[in-house]
N, C-alpha and C positions, 0 to 999 in steps of 0.2 A: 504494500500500500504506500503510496507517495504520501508524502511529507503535507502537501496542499490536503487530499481526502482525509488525512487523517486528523487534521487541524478542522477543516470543517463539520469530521462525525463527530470529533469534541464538541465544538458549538451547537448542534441541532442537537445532541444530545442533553445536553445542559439547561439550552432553551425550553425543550418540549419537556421538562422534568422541573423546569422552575412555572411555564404555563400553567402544568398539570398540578404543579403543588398549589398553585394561585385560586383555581377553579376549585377545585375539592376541598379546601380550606373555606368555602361558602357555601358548601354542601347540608346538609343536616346529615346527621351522624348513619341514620338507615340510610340515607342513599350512597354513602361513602361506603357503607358494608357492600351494599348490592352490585357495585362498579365492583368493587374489589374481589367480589366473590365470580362474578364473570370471567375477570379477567384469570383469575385462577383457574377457573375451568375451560379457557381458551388454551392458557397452558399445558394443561393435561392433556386435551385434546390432540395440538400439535407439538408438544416438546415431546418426542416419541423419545429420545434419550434417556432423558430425565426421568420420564416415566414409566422406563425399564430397569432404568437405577432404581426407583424408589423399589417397585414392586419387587425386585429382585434384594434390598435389602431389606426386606417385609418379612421374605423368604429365609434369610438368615435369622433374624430377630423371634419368628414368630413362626418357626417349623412346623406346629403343629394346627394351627389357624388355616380353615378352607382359603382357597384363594379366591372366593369371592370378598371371605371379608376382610380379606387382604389388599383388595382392590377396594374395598369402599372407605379402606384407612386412607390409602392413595390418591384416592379423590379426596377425601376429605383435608387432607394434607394439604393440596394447590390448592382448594378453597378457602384454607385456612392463611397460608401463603399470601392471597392476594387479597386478605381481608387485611390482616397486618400490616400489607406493605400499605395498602390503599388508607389507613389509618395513620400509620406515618407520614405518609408522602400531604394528608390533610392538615395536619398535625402545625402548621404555621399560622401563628396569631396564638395559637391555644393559650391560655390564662388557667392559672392552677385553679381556680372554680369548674372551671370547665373540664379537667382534669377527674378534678375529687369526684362529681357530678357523677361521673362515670366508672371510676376504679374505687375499688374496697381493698382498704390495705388490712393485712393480719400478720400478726407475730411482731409488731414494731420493737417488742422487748428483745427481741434477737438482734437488731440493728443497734438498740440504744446500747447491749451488753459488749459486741463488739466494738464501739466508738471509744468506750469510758475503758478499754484495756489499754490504750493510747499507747498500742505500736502499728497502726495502720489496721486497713481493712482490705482485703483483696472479696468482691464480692463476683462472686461465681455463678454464671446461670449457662444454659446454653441455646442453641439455635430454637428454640421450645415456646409456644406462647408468641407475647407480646414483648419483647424484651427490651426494646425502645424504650416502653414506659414506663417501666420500675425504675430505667436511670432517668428516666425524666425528669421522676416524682420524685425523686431524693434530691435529685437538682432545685426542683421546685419547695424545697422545705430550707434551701438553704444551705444543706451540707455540700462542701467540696466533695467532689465527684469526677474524675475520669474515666475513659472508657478505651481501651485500646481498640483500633478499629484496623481493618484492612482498607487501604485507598483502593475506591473504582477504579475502572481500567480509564476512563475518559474523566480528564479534568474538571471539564464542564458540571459532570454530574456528580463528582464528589463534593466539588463549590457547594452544590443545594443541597445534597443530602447533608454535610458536614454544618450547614446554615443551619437546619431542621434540627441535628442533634443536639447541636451550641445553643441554640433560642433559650430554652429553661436555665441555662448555666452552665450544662456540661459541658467538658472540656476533651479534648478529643488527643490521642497518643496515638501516630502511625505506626503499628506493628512493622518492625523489624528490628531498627538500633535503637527502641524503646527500653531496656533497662536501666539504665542510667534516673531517666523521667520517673519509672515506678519507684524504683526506690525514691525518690525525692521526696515526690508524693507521698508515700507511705510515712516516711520519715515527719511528713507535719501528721503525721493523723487521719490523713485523707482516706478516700475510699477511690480504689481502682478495681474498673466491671474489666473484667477477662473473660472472654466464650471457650471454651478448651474444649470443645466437641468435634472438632475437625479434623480430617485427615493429616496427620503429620508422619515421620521418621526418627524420632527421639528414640522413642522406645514402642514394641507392642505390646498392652494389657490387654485383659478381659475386656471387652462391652457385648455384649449379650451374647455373652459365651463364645465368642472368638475375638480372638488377637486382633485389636485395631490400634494402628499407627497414632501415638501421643505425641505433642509436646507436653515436655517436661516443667518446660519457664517458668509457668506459675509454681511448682511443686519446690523447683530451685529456691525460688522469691523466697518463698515462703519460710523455706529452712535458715534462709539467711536473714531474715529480719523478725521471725517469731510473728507476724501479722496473722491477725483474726481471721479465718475463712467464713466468709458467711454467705451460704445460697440463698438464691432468691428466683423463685417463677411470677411470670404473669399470663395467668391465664386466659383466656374467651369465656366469658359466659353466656354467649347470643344477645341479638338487639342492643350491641356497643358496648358493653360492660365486660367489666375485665378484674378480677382480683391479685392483686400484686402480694404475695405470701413471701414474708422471710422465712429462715429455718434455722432450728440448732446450729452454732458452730459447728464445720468439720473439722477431725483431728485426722492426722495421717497413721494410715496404718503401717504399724510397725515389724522390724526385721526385713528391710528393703535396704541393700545395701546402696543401688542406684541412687544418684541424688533426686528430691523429687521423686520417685515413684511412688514412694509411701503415700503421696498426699492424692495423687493423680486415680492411684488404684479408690481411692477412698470417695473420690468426686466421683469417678464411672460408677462405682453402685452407686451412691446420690441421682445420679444422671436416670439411669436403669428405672429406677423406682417411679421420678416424677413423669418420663418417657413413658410408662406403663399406665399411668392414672389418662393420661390425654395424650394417644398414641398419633390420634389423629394433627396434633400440636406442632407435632418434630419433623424436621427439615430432610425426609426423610430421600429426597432425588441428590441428596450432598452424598458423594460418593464414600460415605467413613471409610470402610474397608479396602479401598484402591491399594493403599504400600502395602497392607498385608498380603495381600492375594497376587500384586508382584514380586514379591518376595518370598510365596510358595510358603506360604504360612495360610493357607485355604484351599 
């Protein structure tokens, strides 16, 4: 691709992603779902890729589930998908009224006990839910908050999306020479969001009973600075509503000589359990399993 199309798919990309943010931000909340759930199901439809990934990690996950209703997870997956994003992408102008309005938060005693340990908090959730809006709403109470993020591939579009997640406060770390930033962060007390559900080559641990490729970083972090783990989902409840749930500290499980793997193994069950309550929630066309099963561990 020349240097000129690829400088212009940045701009039309950017554009038609800040238009759309424009539009949908005057929407009323059901008709944001309805776009978003369409547009998910156009996905399904024709991301035939994605939608062999998913089903086919369905198949892994859930060996003994007919594959009907292994497909109606998958659908409901991209549905789920493009309700989320289409709530995000609306999501400028939002006012924490407008916020509260809609999400129910529970367990905030888990978030206050982690703050008052005052050596950082690393809060943990993964591709699952709403995940945007649990750092929103922490944003929106006040507390410093980071979130380590992967940049889009187009300028353009990370401009708006990255505008969209800064609006409430947050604060945004491009994953890769980001350790330096966490620990910093950590070091005031702050709270940094990490998603660790993604394929990586660290190491392979259990997730649903096969070897799937981790990174380690947060599990590292965490050995070195003693910070609070604290998970956190947000759910869908239908017709816009969303419950943002903290949880117990996790503690890393022990007799892992690995650095970090103790903490890592400890989040994949975490992961496993809340994956299992709203299976239909999780990102599930992300290909988890790819380095394992190039690597003849499947």
């Amino acid at each position: 691709m020349s240097k000129f199309s690829k400088n212009l798919m940045e701009k039309c990309g950017g554009w038609f992603l800040d238009r759309l943010a424009s539009k949908l931000s005057k929407m009323p909340p059901e008709r944001v779902e309805r776009f978003g759930e369409r547009l998910g199901g156009l996905f399904f439809r024709f991301g035939i890729k994605r939608r062999e990934r998913a089903l086919s990690n369905l198949s892994l996950a859930f060996p003994r589930m007919g594959p009907e209703s292994r497909e109606g997870i998958a659908r409901g997956a991209f549905s789920h998908f493009g309700r989320v994003s289409a709530d995000f992408i609306s999501s400028r102008g939002r006012t924490l009224d407008e916020l509260e309005q809609s999400t129910k938060v529970v367990g905030r005693e888990h978030l206050e006990e982690a703050l008052a340990l005052q050596r950082g908090v690393l809060l943990i959730t993964g591709h699952l839910g709403n995940w945007e809006r649990a750092s929103a709403w922490i944003a929106f109470q006040g507390i410093p908050i980071s979130v380590v993020i992967r940049n889009a591939d187009q300028d353009g579009v990370n401009r708006v999306v990255n505008e969209l997640r800064t609006a409430p406060g947050t604060r945004v770390i491009p994953r890769g020479n980001s350790a330096r930033t966490i620990l910093e962060r950590l070091r005031k007390n702050e709270i940094v969001g990490i998603i660790p559900d993604q394929n990586a080559e660290d190491a392979f641990l259990p997730f649903f009973d096969h070897p799937a490729g981790t990174n380690l970083g947060v599990g590292v972090i965490q050995e070195r600075t003693k910070s609070a783990v604290l998970p956190v989902t947000c759910f869908a409840q239908g017709n816009g509503q969303y419950v943002v749930k903290f949880y117990p500290l996790i503690e890393p499980f022990e007799g892992y000589e690995t650095k970090g793997e103790g903490l890592l193994r400890a989040i994949n069950v975490w992961l496993e359990m809340v994956i299992k309550e709203h299976p239909e929630q999780w990102l599930w066309f992300h290909d988890r399993w790819r380095n394992a099963r190039e690597a003849g561990l499947m």
